[in-house]
PLY file of the C-alpha trace (Angstrom):
ply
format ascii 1.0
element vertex 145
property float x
property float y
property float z
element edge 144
property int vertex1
property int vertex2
end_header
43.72 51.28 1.99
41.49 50.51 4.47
43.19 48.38 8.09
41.89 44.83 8.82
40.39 45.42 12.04
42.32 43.02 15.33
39.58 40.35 16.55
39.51 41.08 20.32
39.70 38.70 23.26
37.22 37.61 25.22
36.87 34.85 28.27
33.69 33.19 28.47
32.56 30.89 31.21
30.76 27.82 29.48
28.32 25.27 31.12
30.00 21.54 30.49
27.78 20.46 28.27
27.53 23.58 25.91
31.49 23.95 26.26
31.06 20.07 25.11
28.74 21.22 22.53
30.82 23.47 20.92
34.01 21.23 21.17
32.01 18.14 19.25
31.15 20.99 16.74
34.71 22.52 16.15
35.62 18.58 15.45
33.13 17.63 13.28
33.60 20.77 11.59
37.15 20.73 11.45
37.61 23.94 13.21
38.38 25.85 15.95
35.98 26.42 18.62
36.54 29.85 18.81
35.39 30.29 15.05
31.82 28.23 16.39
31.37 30.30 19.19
31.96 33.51 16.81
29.55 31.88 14.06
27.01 31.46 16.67
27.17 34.53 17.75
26.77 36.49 14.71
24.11 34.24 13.73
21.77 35.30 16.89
22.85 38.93 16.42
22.49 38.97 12.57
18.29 38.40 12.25
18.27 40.36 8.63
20.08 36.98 7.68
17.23 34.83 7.93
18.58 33.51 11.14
18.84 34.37 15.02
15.72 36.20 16.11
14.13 36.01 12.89
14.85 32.23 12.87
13.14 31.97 16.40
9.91 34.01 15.43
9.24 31.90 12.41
10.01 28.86 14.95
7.19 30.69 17.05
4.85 31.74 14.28
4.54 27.64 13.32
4.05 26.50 16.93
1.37 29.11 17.20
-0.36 27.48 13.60
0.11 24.07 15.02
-1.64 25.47 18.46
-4.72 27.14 16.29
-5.08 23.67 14.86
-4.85 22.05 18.17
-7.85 23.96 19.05
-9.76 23.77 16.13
-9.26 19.75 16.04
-10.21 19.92 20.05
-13.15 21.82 19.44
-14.33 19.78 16.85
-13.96 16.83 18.86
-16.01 18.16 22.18
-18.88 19.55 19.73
-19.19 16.33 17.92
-19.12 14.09 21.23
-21.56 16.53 22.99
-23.89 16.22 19.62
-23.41 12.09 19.98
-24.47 12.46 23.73
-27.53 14.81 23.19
-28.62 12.56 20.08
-28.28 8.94 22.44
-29.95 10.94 25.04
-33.17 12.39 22.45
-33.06 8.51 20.42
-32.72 6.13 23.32
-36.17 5.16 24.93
-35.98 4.83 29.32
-35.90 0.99 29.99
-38.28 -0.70 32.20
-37.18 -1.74 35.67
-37.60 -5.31 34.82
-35.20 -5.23 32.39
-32.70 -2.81 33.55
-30.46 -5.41 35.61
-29.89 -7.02 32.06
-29.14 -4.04 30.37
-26.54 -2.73 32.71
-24.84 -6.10 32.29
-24.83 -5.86 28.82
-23.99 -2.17 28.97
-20.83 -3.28 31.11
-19.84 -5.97 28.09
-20.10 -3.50 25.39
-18.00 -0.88 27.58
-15.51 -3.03 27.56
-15.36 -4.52 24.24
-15.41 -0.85 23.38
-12.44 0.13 25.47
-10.43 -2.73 23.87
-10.95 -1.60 20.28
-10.08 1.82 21.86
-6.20 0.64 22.76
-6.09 -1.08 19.54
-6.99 2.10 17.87
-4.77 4.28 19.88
-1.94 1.78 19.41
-1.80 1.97 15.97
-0.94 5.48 15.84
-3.69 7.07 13.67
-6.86 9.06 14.74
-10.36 9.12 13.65
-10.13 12.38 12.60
-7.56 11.45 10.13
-10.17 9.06 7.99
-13.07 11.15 9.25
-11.50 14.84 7.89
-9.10 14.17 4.80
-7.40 17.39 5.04
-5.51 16.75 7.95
-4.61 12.86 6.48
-1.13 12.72 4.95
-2.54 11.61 1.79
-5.33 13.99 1.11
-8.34 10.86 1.47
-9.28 9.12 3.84
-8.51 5.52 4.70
-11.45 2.91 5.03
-10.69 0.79 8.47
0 1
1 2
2 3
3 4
4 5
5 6
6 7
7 8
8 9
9 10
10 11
11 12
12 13
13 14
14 15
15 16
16 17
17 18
18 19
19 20
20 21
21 22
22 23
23 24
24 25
25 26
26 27
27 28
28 29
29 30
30 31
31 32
32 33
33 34
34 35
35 36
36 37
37 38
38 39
39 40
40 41
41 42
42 43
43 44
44 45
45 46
46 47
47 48
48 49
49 50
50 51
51 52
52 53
53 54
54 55
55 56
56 57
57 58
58 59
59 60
60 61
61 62
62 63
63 64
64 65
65 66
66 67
67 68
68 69
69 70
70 71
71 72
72 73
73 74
74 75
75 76
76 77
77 78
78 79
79 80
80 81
81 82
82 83
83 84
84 85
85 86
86 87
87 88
88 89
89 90
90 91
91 92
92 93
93 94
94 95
95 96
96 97
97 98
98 99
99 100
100 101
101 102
102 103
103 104
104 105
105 106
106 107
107 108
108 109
109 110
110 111
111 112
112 113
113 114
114 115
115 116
116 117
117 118
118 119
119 120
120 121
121 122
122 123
123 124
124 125
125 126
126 127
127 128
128 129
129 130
130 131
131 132
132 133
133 134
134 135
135 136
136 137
137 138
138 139
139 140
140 141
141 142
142 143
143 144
């Protein structure tokens, strides 16, 4: 018959709030804190469980999809305003001096009419390229404004 083996001692210095941590867990969970402290660390050393390091590179292997897609939807974005710009620039004829004192005031009203409905966009929470692209909307289509 095979001996239980003796759990050995150990004294660990704690930062408050992890020591605080682990004493809100032990309550909740009805246990001691030593038996937390022991589950934690077999979790971190124990990655063939699904958990620990294993747990951390999946963590890491979503943040770097959610990066990729970052960039993509930031690249998108700078090659479709530098396409805007270059087409205004090709489609918009030079004004004449005479009329140019007009236009800038005019320009000036638009700019900021357009950075109004700009806040009111952002304030809602949703993006252009959540109507514009329906794969990255929640629903799958996008949503007329």
């Amino acid at each position: 018959m095979k001996r239980a083996r003796k759990k050995q001692q150990m004294t660990v210095y704690l930062d408050p709030d992890l020591f605080k941590a682990v004493s809100e867990m032990a309550i909740r969970r009805r246990q001691s804190g030593s038996l937390v402290v022991e589950t934690a660390l077999s979790v971190f050393f124990s990655p063939e469980e699904g958990t620990g390091q294993a747990a951390l590179i999946r963590r890491l292997d979503r943040v770097d999809k959610r990066l990729s897609r970052l960039e993509r939807d930031t690249g998108i974005t700078v090659e479709t305003l530098a396409q805007f710009i270059r087409f205004w620039m090709i489609m918009t004829p030079a004004l004449p001096e005479s009329s140019a004192a007009a236009a800038r005031a005019q320009a000036a009203e638009r700019y900021e009419g357009f950075i109004e409905a700009l806040g009111r966009r952002l304030a809602t929470g949703r993006r252009l390229h959540e109507d514009v692209l329906p794969s990255n909307a929640a629903g799958g289509e996008p949503d007329p404004l």
